[in-house]
PDB file as gemmi writes it, atoms N, CA and C in Angstrom:
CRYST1    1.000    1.000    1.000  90.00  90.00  90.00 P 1                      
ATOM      1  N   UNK A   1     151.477-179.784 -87.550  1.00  0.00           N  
ATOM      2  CA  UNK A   1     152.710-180.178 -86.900  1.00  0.00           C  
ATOM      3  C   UNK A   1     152.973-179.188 -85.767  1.00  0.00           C  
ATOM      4  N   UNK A   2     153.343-179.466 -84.353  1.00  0.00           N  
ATOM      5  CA  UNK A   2     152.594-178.576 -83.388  1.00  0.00           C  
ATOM      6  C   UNK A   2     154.688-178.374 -83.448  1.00  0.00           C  
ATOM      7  N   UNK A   3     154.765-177.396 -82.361  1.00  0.00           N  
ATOM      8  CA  UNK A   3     156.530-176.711 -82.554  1.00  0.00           C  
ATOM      9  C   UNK A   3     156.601-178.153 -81.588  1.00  0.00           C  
ATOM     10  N   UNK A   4     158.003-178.241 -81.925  1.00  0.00           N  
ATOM     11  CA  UNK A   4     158.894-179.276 -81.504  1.00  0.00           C  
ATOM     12  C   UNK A   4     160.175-178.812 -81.028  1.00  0.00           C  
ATOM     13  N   UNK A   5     161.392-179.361 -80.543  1.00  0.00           N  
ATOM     14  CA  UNK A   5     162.611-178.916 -80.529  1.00  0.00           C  
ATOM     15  C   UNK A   5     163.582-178.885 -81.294  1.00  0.00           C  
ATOM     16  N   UNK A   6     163.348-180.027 -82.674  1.00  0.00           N  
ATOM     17  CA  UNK A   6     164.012-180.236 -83.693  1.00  0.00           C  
ATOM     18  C   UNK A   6     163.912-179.260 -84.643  1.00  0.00           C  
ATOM     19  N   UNK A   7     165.286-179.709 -84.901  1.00  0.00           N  
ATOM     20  CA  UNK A   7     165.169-178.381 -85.944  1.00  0.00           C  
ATOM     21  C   UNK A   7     165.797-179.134 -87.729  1.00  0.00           C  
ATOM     22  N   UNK A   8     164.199-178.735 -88.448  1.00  0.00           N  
ATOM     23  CA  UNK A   8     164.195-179.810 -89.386  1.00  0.00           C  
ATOM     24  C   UNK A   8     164.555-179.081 -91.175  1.00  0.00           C  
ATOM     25  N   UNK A   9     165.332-179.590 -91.126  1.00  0.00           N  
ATOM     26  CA  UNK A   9     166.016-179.039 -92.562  1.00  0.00           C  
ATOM     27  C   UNK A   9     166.395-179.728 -93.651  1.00  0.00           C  
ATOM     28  N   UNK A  10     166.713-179.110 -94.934  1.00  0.00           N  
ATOM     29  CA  UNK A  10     166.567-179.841 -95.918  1.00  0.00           C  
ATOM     30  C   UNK A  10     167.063-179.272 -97.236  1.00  0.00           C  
ATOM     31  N   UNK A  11     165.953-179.385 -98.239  1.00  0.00           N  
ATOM     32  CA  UNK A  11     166.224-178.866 -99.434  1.00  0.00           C  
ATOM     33  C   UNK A  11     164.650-178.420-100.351  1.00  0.00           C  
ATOM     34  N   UNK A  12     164.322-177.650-101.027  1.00  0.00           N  
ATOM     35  CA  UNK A  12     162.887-177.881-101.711  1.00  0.00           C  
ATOM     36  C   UNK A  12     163.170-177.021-102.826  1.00  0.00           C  
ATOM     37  N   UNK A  13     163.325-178.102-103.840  1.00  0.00           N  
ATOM     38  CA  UNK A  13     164.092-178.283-105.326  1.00  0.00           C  
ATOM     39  C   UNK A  13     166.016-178.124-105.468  1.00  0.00           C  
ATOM     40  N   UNK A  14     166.388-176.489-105.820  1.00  0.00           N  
ATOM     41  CA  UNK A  14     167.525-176.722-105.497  1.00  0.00           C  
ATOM     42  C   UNK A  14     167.855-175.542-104.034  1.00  0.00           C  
ATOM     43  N   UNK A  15     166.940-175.312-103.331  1.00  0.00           N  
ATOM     44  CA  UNK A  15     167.055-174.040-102.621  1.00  0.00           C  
ATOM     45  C   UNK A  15     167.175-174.742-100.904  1.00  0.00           C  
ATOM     46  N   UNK A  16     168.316-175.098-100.112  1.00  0.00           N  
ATOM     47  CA  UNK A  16     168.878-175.615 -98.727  1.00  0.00           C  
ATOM     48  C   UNK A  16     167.435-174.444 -98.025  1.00  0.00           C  
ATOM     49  N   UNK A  17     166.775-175.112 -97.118  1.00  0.00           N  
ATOM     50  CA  UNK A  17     165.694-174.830 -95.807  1.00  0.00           C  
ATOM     51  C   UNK A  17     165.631-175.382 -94.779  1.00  0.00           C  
ATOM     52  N   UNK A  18     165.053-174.659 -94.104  1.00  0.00           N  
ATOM     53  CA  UNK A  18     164.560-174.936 -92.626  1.00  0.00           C  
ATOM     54  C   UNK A  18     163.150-175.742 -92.934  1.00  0.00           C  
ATOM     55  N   UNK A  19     162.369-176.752 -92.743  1.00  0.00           N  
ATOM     56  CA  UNK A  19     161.302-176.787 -92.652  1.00  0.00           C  
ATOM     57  C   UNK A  19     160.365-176.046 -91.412  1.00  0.00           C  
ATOM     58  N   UNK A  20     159.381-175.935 -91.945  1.00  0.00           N  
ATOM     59  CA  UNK A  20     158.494-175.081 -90.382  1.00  0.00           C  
ATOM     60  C   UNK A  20     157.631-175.881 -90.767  1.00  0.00           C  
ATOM     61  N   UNK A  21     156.758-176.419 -91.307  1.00  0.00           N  
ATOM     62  CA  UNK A  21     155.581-177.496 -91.349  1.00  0.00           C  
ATOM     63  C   UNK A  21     155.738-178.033 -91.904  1.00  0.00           C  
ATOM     64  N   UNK A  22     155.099-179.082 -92.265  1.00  0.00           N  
ATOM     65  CA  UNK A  22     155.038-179.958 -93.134  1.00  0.00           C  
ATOM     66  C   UNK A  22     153.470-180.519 -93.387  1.00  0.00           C  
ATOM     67  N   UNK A  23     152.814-181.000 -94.432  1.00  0.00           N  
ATOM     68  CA  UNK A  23     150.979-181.262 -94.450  1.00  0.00           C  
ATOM     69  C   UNK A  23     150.466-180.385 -93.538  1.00  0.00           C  
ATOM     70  N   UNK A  24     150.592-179.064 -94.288  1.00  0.00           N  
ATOM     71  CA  UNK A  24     149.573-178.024 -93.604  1.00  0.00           C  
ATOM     72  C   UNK A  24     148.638-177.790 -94.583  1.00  0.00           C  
ATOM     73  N   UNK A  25     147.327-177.156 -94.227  1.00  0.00           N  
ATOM     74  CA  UNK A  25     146.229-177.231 -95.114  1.00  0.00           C  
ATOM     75  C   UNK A  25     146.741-175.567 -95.972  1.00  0.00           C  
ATOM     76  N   UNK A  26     145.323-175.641 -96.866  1.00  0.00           N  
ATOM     77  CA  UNK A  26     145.760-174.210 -97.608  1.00  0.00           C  
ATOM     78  C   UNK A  26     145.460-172.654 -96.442  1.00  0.00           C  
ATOM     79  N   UNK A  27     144.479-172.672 -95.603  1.00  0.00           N  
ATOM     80  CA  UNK A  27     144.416-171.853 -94.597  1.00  0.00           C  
ATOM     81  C   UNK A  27     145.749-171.350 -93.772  1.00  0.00           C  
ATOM     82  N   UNK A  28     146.595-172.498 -93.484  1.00  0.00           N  
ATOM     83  CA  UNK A  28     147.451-172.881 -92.458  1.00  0.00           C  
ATOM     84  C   UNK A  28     148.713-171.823 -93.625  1.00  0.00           C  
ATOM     85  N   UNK A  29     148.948-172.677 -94.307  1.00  0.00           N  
ATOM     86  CA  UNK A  29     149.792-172.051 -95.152  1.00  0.00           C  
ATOM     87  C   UNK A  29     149.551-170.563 -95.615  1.00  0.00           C  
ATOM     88  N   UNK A  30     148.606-170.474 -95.788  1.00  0.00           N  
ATOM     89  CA  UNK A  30     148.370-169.159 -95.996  1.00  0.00           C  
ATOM     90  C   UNK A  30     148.751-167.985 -94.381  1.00  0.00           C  
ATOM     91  N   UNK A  31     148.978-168.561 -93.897  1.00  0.00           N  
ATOM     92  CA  UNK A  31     148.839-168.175 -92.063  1.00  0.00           C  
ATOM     93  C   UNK A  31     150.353-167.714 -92.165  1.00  0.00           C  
ATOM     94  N   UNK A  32     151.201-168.812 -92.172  1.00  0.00           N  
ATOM     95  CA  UNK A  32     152.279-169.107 -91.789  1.00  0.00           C  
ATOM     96  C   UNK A  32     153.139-168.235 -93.214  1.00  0.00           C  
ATOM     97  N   UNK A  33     153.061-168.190 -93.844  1.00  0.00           N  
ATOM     98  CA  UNK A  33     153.746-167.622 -95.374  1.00  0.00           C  
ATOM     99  C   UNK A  33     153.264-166.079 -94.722  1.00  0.00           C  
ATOM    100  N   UNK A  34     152.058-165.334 -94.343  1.00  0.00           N  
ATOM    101  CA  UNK A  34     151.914-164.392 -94.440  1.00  0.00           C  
ATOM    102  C   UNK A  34     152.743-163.338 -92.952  1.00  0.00           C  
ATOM    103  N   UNK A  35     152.849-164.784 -91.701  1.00  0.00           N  
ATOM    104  CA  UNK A  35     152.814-164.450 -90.446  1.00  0.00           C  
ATOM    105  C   UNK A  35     155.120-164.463 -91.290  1.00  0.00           C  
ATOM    106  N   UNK A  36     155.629-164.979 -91.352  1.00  0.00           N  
ATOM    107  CA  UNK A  36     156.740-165.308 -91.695  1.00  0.00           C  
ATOM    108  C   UNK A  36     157.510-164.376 -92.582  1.00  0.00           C  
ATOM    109  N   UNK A  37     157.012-164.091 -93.576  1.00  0.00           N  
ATOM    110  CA  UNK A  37     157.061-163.043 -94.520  1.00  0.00           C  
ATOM    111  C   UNK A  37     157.559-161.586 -93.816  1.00  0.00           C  
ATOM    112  N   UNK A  38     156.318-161.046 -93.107  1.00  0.00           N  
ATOM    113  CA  UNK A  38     155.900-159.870 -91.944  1.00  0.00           C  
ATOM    114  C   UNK A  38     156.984-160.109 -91.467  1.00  0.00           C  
ATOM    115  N   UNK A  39     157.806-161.314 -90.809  1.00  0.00           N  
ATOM    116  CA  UNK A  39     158.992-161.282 -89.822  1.00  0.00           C  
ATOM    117  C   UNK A  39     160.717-160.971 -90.691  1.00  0.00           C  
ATOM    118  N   UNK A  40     160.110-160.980 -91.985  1.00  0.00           N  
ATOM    119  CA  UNK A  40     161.317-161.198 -92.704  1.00  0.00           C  
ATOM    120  C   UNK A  40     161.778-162.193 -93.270  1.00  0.00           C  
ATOM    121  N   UNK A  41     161.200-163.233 -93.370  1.00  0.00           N  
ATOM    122  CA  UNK A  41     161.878-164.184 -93.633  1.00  0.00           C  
ATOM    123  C   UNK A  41     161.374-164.860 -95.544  1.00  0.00           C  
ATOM    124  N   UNK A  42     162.643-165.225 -96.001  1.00  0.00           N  
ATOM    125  CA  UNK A  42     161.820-165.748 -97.603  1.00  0.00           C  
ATOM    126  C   UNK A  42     161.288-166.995 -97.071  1.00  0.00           C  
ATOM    127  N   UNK A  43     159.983-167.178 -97.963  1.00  0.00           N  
ATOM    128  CA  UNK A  43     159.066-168.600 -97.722  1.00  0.00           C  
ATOM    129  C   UNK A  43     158.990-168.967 -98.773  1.00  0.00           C  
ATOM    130  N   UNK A  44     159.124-170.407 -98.758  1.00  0.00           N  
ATOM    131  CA  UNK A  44     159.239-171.265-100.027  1.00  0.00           C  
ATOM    132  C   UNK A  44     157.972-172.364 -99.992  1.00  0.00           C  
ATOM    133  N   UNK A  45     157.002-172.748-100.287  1.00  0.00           N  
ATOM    134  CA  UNK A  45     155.557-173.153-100.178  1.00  0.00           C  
ATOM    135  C   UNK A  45     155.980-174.592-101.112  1.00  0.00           C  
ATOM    136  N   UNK A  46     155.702-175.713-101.235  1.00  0.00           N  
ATOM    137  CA  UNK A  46     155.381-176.707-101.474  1.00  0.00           C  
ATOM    138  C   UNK A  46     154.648-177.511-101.501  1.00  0.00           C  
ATOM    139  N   UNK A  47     153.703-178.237-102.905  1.00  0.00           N  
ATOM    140  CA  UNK A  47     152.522-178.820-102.904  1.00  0.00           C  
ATOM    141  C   UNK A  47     152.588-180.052-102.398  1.00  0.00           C  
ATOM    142  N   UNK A  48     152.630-180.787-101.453  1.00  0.00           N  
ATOM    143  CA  UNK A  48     152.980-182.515-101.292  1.00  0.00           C  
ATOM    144  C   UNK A  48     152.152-183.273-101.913  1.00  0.00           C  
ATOM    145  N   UNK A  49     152.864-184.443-102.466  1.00  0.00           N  
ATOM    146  CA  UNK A  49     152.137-185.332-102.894  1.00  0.00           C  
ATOM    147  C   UNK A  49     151.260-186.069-102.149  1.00  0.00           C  
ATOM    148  N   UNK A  50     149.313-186.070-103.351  1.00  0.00           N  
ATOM    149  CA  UNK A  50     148.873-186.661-102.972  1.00  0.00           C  
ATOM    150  C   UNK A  50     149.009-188.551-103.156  1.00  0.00           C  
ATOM    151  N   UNK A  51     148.713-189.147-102.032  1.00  0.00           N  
ATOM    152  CA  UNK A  51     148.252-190.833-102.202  1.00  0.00           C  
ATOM    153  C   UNK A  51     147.064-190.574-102.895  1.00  0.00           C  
ATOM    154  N   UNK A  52     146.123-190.079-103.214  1.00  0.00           N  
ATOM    155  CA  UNK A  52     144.333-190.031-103.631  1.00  0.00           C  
ATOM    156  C   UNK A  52     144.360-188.904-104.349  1.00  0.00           C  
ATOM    157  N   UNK A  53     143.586-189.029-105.417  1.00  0.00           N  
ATOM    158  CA  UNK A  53     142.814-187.948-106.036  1.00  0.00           C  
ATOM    159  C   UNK A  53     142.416-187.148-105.312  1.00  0.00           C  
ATOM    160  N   UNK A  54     141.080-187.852-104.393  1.00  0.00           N  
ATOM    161  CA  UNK A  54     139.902-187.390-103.639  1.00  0.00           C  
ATOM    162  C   UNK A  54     140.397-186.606-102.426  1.00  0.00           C  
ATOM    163  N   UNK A  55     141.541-186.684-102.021  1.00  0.00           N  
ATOM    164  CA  UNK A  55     142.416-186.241-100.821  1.00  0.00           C  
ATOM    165  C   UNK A  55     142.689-184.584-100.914  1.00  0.00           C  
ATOM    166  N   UNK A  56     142.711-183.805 -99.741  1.00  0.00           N  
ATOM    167  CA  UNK A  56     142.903-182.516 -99.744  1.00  0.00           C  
ATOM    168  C   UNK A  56     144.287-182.084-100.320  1.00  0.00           C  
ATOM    169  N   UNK A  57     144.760-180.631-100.784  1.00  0.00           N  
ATOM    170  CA  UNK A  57     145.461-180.939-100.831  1.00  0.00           C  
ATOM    171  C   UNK A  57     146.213-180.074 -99.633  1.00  0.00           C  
ATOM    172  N   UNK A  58     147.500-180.517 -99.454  1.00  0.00           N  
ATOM    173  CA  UNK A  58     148.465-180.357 -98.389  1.00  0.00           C  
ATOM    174  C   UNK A  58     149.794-179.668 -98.485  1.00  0.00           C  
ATOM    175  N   UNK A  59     150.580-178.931 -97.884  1.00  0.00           N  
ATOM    176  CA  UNK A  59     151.795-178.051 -98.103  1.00  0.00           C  
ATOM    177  C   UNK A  59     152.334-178.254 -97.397  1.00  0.00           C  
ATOM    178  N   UNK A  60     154.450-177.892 -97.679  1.00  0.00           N  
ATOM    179  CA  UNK A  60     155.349-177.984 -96.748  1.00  0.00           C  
ATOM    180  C   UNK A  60     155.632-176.042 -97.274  1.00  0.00           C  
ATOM    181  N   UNK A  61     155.745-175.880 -95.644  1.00  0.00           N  
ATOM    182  CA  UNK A  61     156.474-174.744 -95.585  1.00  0.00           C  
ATOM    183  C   UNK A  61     157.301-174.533 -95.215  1.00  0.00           C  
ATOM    184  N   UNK A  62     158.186-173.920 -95.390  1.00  0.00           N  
ATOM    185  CA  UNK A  62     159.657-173.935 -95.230  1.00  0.00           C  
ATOM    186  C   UNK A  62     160.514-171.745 -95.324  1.00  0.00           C  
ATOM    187  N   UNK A  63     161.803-171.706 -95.116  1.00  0.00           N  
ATOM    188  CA  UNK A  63     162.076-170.509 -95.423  1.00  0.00           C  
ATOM    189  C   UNK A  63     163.348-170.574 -95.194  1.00  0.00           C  
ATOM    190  N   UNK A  64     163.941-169.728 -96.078  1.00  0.00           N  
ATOM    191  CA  UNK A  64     165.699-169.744 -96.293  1.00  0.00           C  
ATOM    192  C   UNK A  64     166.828-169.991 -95.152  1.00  0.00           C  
ATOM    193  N   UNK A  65     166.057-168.747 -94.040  1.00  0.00           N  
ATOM    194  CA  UNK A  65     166.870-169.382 -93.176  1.00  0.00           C  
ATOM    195  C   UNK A  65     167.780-170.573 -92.783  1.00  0.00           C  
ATOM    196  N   UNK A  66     168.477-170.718 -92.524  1.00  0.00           N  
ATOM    197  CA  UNK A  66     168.847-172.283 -92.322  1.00  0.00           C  
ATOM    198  C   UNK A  66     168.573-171.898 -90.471  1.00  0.00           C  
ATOM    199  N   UNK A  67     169.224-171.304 -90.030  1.00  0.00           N  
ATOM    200  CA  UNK A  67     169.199-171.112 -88.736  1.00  0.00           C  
ATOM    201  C   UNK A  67     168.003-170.887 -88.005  1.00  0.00           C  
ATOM    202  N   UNK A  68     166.531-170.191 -88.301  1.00  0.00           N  
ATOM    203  CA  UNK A  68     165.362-170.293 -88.040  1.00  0.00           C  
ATOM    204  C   UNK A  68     165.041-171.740 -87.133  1.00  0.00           C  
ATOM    205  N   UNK A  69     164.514-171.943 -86.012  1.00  0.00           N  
ATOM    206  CA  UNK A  69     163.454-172.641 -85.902  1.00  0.00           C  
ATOM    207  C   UNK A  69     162.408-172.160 -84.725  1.00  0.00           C  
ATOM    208  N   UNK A  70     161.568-172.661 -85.495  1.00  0.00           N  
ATOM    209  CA  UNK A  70     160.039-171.558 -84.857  1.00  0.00           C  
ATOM    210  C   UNK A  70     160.183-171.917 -83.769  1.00  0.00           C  
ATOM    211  N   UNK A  71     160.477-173.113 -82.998  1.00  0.00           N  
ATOM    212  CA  UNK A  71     160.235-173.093 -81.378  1.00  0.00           C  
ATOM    213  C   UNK A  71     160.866-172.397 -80.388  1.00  0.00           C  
ATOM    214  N   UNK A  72     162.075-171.954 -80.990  1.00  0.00           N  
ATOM    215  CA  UNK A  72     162.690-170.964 -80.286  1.00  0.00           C  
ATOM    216  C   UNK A  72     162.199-169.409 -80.651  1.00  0.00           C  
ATOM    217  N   UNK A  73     162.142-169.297 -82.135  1.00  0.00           N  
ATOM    218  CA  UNK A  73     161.396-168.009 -81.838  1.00  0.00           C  
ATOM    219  C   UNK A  73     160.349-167.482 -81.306  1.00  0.00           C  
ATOM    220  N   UNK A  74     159.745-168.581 -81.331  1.00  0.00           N  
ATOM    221  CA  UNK A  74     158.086-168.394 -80.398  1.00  0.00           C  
ATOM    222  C   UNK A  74     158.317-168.305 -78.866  1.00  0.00           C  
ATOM    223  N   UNK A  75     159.141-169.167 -78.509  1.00  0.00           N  
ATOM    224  CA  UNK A  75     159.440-169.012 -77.132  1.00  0.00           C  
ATOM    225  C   UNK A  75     160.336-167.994 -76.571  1.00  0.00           C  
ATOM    226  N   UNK A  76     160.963-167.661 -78.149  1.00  0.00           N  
ATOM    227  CA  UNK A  76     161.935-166.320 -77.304  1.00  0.00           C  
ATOM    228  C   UNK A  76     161.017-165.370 -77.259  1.00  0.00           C  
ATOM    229  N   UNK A  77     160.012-165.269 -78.204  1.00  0.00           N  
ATOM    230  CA  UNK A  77     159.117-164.276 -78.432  1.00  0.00           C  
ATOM    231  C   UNK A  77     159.779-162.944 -79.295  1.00  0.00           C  
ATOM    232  N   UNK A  78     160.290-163.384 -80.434  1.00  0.00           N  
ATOM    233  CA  UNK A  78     160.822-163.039 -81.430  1.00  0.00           C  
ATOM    234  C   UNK A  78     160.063-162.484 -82.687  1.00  0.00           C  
ATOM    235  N   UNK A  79     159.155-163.287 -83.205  1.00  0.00           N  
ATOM    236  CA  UNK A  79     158.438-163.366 -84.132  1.00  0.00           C  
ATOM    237  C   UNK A  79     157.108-162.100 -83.403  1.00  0.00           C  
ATOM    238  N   UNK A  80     156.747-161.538 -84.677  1.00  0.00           N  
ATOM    239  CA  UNK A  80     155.516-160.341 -84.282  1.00  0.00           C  
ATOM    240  C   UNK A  80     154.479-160.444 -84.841  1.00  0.00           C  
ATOM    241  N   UNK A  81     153.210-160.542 -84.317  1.00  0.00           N  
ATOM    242  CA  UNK A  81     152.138-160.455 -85.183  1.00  0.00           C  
ATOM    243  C   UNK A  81     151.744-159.354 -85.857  1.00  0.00           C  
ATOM    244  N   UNK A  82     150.996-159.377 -87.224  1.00  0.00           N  
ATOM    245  CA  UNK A  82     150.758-158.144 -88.279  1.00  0.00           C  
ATOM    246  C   UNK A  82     150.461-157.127 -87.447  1.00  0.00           C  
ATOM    247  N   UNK A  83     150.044-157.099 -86.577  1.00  0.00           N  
ATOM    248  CA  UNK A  83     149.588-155.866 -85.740  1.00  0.00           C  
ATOM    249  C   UNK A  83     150.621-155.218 -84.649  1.00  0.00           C  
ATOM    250  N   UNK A  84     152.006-155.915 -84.642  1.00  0.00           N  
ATOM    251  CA  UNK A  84     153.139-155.490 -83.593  1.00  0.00           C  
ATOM    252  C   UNK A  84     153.216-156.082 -82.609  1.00  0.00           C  
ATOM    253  N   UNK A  85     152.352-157.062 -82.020  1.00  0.00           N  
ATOM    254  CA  UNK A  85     152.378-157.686 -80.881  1.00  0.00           C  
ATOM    255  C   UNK A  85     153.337-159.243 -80.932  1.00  0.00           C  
ATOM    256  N   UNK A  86     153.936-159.530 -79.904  1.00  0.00           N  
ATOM    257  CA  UNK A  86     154.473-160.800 -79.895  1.00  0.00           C  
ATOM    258  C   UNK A  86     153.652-162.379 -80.039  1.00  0.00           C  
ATOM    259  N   UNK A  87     154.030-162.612 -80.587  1.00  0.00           N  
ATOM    260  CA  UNK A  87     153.658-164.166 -80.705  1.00  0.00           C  
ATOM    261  C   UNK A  87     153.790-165.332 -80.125  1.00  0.00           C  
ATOM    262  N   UNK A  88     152.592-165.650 -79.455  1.00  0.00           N  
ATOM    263  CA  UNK A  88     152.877-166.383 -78.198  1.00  0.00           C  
ATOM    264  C   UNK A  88     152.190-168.360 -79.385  1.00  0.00           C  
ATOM    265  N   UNK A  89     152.517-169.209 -78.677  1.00  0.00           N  
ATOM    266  CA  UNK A  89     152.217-170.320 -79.194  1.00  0.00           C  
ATOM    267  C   UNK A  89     150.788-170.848 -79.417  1.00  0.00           C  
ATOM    268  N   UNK A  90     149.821-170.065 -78.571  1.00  0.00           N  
ATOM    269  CA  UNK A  90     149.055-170.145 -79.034  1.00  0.00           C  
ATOM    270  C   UNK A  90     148.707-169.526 -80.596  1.00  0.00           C  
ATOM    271  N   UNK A  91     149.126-169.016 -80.488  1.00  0.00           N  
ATOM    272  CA  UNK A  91     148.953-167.118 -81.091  1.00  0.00           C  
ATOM    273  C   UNK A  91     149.192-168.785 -82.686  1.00  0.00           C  
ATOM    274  N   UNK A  92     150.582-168.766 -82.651  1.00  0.00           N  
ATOM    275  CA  UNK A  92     151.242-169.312 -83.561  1.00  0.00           C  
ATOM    276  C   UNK A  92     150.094-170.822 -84.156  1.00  0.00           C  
ATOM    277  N   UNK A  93     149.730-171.631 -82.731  1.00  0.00           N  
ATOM    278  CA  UNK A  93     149.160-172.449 -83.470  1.00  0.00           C  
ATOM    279  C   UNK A  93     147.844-171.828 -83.461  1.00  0.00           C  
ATOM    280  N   UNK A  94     147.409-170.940 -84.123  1.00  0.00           N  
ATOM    281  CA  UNK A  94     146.118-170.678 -84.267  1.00  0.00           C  
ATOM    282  C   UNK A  94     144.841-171.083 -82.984  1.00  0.00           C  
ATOM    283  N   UNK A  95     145.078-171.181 -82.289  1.00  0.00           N  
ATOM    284  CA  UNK A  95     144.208-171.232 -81.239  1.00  0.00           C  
ATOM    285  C   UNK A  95     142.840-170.094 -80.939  1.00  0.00           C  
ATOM    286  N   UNK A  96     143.822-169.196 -81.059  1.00  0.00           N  
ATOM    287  CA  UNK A  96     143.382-167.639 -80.517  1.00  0.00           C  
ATOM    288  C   UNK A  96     144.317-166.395 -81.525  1.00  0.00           C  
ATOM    289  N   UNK A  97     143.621-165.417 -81.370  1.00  0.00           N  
ATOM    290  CA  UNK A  97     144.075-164.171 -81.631  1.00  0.00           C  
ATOM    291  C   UNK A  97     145.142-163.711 -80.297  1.00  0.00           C  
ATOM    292  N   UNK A  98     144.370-163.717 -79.100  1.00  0.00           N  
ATOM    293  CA  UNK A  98     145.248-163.164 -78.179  1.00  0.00           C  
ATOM    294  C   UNK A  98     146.446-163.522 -78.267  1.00  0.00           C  
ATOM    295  N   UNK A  99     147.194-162.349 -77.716  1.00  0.00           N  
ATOM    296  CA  UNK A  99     148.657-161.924 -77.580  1.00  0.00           C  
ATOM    297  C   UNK A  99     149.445-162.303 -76.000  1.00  0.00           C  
ATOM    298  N   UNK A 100     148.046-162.693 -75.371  1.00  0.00           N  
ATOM    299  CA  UNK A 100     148.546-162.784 -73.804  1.00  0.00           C  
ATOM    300  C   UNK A 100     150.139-163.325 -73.421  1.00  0.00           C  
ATOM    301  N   UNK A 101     150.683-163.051 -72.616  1.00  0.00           N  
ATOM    302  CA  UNK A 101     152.197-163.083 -72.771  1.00  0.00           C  
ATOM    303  C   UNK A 101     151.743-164.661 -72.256  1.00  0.00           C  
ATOM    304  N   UNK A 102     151.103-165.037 -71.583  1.00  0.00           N  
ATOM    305  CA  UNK A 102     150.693-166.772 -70.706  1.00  0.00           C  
ATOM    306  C   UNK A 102     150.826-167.746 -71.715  1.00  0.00           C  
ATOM    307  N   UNK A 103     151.979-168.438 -71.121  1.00  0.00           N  
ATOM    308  CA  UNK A 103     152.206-169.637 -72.066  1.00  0.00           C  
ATOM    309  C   UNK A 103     150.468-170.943 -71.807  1.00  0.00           C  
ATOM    310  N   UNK A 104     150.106-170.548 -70.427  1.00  0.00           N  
ATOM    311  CA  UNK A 104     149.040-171.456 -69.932  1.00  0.00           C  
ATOM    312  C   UNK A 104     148.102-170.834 -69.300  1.00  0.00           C  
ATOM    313  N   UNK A 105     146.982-171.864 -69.210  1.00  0.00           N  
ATOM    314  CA  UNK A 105     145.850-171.185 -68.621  1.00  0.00           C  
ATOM    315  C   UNK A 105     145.689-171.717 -67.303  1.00  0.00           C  
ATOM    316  N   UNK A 106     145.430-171.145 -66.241  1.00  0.00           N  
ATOM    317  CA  UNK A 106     144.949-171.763 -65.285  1.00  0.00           C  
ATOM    318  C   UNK A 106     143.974-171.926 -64.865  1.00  0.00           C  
ATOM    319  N   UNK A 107     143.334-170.773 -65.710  1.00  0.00           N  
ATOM    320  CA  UNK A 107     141.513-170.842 -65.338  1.00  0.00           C  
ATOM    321  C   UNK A 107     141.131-169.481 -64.332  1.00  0.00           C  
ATOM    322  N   UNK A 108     140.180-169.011 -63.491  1.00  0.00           N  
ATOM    323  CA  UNK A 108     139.708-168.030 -62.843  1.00  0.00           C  
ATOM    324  C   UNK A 108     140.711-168.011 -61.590  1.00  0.00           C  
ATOM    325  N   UNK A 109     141.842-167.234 -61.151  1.00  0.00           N  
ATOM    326  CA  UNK A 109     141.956-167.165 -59.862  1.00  0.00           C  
ATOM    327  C   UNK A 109     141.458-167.059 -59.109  1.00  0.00           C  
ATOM    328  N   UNK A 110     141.136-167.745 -58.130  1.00  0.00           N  
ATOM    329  CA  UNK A 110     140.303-166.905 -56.921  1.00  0.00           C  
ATOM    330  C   UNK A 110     140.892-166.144 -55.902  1.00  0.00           C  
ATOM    331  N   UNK A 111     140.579-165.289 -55.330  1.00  0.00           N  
ATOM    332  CA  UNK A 111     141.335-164.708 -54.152  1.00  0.00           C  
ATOM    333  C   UNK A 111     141.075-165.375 -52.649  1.00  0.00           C  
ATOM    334  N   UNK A 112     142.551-165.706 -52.537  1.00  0.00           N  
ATOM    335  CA  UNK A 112     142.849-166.333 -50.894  1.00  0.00           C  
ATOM    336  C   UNK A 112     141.914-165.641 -49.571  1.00  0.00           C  
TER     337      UNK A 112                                                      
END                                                                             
């Protein structure tokens, strides 16, 4: 679920959340619980139901906050990676490691 502007909330059992994903794999979750945590925040992990046996299985992540939503913290550049550096959207959707402050790439400048 790539950041959005909505800001999606709820409940998961009897505990009021923010959602931050929803059908993320076990990698992903493991990402996001560990990257979230580091920022402070409680994370609440959820198994979703499978349709199939044979089907992976899938997680909602979520965290107490009510006020949290990742697209603003990513864009405020709020959130820190384990190593102290800011968290850029790539950063967030797993793309890359880099920290580069560049929301985009443009490719090789050349000089005029």
């Amino acid at each position: 679920m790539p950041l959005s502007g909505s800001h999606m909330f709820g409940s998961i059992d009897e505990t009021r959340v923010t959602f931050v994903e929803k059908g993320v794999s076990g990698d992903r979750r493991d990402f996001l619980k560990k990257l979230l945590e580091y920022n402070g925040f409680e994370v609440i992990i959820q198994e979703d139901k499978k349709k199939a046996e044979e089907e992976p299985q899938l997680y909602t992540v979520a965290v107490t906050d009510m006020v949290f939503n990742p697209t603003i913290w990513v864009f405020e550049r709020k959130l820190k990676t384990l190593d102290g550096h800011k968290v850029t959207q790539d950063y967030w959707n797993q793309k890359t490691q880099s920290t580069n402050p560049h929301y985009w790439n443009n490719g090789d400048k050349k000089k005029l």
